[in-house]
C-alpha positions in Angstrom: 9.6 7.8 9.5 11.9 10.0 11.5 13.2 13.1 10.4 16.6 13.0 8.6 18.2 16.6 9.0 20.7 17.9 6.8 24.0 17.6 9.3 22.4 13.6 9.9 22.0 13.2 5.9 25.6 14.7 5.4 27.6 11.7 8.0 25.9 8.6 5.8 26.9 7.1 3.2 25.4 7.5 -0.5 24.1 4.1 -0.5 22.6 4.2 3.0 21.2 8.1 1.8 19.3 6.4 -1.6 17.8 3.6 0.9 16.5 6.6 3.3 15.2 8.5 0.0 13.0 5.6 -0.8 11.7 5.1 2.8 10.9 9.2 3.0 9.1 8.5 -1.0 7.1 5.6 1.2 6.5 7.6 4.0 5.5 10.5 2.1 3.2 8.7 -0.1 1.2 7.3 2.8 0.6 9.6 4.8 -2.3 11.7 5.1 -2.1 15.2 3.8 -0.9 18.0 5.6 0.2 15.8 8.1 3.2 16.0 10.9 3.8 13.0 9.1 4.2 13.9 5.7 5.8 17.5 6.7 8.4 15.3 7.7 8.8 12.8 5.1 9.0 16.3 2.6 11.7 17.7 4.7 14.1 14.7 5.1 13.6 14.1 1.1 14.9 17.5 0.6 17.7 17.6 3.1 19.2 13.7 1.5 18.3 15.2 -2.3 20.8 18.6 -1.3 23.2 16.2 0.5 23.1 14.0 -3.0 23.8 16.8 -5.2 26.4 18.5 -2.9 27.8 15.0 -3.0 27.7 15.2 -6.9 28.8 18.8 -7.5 31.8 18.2 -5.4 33.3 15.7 -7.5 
């Protein structure tokens, strides 16, 4: 999976965001540990979960 950053995460749309959170779970879940691989998958899942709540807590 490649790396969603938070400026990337904060341009898509919340239904295309939930679609790249389950990918990142996927990714993250098969990936070796301590892996480039998982590092990544860890960082985009935090950078869609902050654009998510932003998204909520600006309502």
């Amino acid at each position: 999976m490649e790396l969603v950053t938070r400026f990337e995460a904060a341009t898509r749309s919340t239904a295309d965001l939930r679609g790249l959170l389950r990918k990142a779970f996927v990714a993250c879940a098969s990936a070796l540990p301590c892996s480039q691989a998982r590092r990544d998958a860890l960082t985009s899942i935090r950078a869609i979960e902050i654009e998510l709540v932003r998204r909520t807590l600006c309502r």
